[in-house]
C-alpha positions in Angstrom: 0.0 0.0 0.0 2.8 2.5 0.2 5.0 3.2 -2.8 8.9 2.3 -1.6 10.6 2.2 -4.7 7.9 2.3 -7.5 5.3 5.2 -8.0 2.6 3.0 -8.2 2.3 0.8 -5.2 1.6 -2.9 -5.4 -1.3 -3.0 -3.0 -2.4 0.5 -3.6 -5.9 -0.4 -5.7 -6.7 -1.7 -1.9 -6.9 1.4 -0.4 -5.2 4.5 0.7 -3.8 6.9 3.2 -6.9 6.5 5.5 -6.7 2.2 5.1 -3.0 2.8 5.8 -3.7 4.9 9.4 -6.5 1.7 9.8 -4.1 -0.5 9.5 -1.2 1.0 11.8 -3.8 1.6 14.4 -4.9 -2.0 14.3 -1.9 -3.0 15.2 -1.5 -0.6 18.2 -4.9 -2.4 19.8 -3.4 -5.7 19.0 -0.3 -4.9 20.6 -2.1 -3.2 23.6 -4.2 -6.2 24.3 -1.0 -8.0 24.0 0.5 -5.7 26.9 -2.7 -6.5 29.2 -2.6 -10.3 28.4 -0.2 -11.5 31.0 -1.8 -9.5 33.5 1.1 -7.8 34.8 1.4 -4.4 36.3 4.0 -3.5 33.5 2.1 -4.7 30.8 -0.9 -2.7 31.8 1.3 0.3 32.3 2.7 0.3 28.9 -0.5 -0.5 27.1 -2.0 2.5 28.8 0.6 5.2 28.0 0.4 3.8 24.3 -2.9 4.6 24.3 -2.5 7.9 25.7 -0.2 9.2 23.1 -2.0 7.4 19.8 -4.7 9.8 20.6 -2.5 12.6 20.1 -0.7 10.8 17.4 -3.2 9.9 15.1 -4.9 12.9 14.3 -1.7 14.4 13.3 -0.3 11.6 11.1 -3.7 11.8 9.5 -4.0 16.0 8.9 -0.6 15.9 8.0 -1.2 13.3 5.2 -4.1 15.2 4.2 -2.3 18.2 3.2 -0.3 16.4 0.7 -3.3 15.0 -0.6 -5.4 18.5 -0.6 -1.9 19.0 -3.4 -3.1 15.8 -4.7 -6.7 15.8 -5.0 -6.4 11.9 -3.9 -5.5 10.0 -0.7 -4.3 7.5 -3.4 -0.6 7.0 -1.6 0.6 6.4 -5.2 -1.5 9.4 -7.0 0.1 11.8 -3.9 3.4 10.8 -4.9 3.1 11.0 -8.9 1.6 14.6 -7.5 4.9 15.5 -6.0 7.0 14.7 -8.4 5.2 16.5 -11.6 5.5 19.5 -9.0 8.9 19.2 -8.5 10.6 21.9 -5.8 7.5 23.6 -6.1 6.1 20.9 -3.6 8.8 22.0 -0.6 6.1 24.9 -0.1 5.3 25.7 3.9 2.3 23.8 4.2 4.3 20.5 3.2 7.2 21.6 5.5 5.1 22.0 8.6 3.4 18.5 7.7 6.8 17.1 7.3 8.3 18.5 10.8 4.6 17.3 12.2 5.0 13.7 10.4 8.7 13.8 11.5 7.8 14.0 15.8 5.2 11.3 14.8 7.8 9.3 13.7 9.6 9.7 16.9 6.7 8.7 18.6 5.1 5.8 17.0 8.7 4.0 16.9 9.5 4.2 20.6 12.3 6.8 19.6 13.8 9.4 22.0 12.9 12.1 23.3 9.6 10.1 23.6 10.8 6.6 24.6 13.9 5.0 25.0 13.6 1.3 24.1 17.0 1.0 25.6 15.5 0.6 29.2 13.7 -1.1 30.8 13.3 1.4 34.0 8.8 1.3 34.8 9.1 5.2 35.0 9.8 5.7 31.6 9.3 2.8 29.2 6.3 2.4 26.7 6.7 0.0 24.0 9.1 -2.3 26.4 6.3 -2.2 29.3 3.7 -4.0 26.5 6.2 -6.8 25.7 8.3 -7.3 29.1 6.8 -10.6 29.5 7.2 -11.9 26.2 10.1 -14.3 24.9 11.1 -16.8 22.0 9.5 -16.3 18.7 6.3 -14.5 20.2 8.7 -11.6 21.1 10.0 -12.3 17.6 7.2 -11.4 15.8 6.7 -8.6 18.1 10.1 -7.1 17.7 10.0 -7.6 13.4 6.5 -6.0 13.7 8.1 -2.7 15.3 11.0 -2.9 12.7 8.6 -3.5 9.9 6.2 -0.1 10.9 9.6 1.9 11.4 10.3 1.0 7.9 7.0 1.9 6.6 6.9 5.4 8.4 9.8 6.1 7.2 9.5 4.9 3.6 5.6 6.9 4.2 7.7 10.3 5.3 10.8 10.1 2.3 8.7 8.9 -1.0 5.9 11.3 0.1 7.5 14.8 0.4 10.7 14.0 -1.2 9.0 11.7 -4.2 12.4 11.6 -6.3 14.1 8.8 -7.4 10.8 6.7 -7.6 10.6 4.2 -10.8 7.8 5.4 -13.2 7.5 2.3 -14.7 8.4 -1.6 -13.6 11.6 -2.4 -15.3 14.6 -3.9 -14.0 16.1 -0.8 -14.2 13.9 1.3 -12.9 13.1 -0.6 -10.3 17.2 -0.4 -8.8 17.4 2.9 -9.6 14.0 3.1 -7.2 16.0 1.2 -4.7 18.9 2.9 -4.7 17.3 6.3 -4.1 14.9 4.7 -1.1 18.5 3.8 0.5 19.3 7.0 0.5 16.8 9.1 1.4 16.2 6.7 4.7 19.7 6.7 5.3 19.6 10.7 5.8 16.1 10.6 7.5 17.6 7.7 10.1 20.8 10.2 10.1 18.6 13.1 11.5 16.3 11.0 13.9 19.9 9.6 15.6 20.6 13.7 15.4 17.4 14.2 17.0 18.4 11.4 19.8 21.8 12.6 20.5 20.8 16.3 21.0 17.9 15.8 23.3 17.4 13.9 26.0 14.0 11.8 27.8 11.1 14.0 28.4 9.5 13.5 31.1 6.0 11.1 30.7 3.7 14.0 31.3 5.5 16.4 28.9 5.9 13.7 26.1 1.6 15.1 25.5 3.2 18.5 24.9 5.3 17.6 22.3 2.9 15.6 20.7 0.6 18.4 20.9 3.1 20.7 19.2 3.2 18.4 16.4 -0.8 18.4 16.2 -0.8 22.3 15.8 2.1 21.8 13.1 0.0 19.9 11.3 -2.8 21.9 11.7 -1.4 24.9 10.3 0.0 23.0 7.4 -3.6 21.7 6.5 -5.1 25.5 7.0 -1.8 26.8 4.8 -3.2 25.0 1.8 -6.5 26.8 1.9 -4.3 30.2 2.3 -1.8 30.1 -0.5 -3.5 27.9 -3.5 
C-alpha cells in the first residue's frame, strides 16, 4: 500500500492513506491487548501510556497526510506521490514543511524513539513499548520485535517517497526498479541520520510532557492543512 521504490504501489488499488492509518492503528490495539494479556502491572502500564499518546498521534499523522493529498486531490498514496513529483521543488512549499516536521515527531513517537521513549531501558518510569512486551520471549517476542522494525520501515518509507518523491521508478523495469531502490537507500539513510541527530541532541522527556510535544506536532499539522486553503 505505500509506494517504496515504485510510484505505483503494489497493494495501492486496496486502499489509501486512511486504510493505511486503519491498519497501523490495528496493530496498536493488538499490541495493547498483547501488553494487558499477561496480567502484569507493566504490561498494563505500557498499554496505557500507548494509548494515551495514539490519541495525540493519530490525528496528526492523519491532517498531515491530508495536506499532501489536498496538493493531490487523492488520498491515493501512489496518485500523492506521482503529485509530488510532476511539481517538482514547487512541492517544498510551507504547508508540506510544517506536515513534514509534524510527520517527523510522529515518527519519533510511534517507533519508541527518544525524546519520547527509550527502548533502551527497561526502568517502569519511563518505558512504553518495552512495558507492552516485558513478558514476552522466543518467537512470540519475535514477531513482536519484526513487527516494530517492519512499521519503522513503513513510516519512514511513508515520510521520504511522500514529500521528497524523487528517485521513484515510473515504470516496472529492472532498471527502474534499482534505480527506485537505490534512491529509497538513500533518502532513509539521511532521514535515520537526523532521527539519531534528534536522539543525540535531546534527552527523555518526562512522561507527562511527552503530550506536549505531541501536541506541538498536532498544531504543526494543523497549520499546514489550513496553509493550503491560504496560498492555493
Amino acid at each position: 500500500m505505500v509506494p517504496l521504490v515504485a510510484a505505483r504501489a503494489p497493494l495501492g488499488m486496496f486502499g489509501g492513506a486512511l486504510a493505511l492509518v486503519g491498519v497501523l492503528a490495528l496493530g496498536r490495539f493488538f499490541l495493547a491487548l498483547a501488553g494487558l494479556d499477561p496480567g502484569s502491572a507493566f504490561g498494563g502500564m505500557g498499554s496505557s501510556r500507548e494509548m494515551t499518546l495514539s490519541a495525540l498521534a493519530e490525528p496528526t499523522m492523519v491532517l498531515a497526510i491530508f495536506t499532501v493529498a489536498l496538493s493531490a486531490g487523492s488520498t491515493d498514496l501512489g496518485r500523492m506521490v506521482r503529485a509530488g513529483q510532476d511539481a517538482g521543488w514547487a512541492a517544498l512549499d510551507p504547508a508540506h514543511a510544517l506536515a513534514f516536521a509534524a510527520l517527523f515527531i510522529v515518527l519519533l513517537a510511534e517507533t519508541g524513539r527518544l525524546p519520547v521513549d527509550n527502548p533502551a531501558t527497561h526502568l517502569e518510569l519511563t518505558m512504553i513499548h518495552e512495558a507492552m512486551i516485558l513478558e514476552y520471549s522466543g518467537r512470540h517476542l519475535a514477531f513482536m520485535e519484526w513487527g516494530a522494525a517492519i512499521k519503522q520501515l513503513v513510516l519512514m518509507a511513508l515520510l521520504a517517497n511522500l514529500f521528497f518523491p524523487l528517485g521513484l521508478a515510473a515504470e516496472t523495469t529492472p532498471l527502474a526498479l534499482g534505480r527506485g531502490l537505490l534512491w529509497l537507500g538513500a533518502k532513509l539513510l539521511l532521514l535515520a541520520g537526523a532521527v539519531v541527530l534528534v536522539e543525540f541532541t535531546n534527552a527523555k522527556l518526562r512522561l507527562f510532557r511527552v503530550p506536549d510535544l505531541l501536541s506541538a506536532a498536532f498544531v504543526l499539522a494543523t497549520l499546514g492543512l489550513v496553509s493550503t486553503f491560504l496560498f492555493r
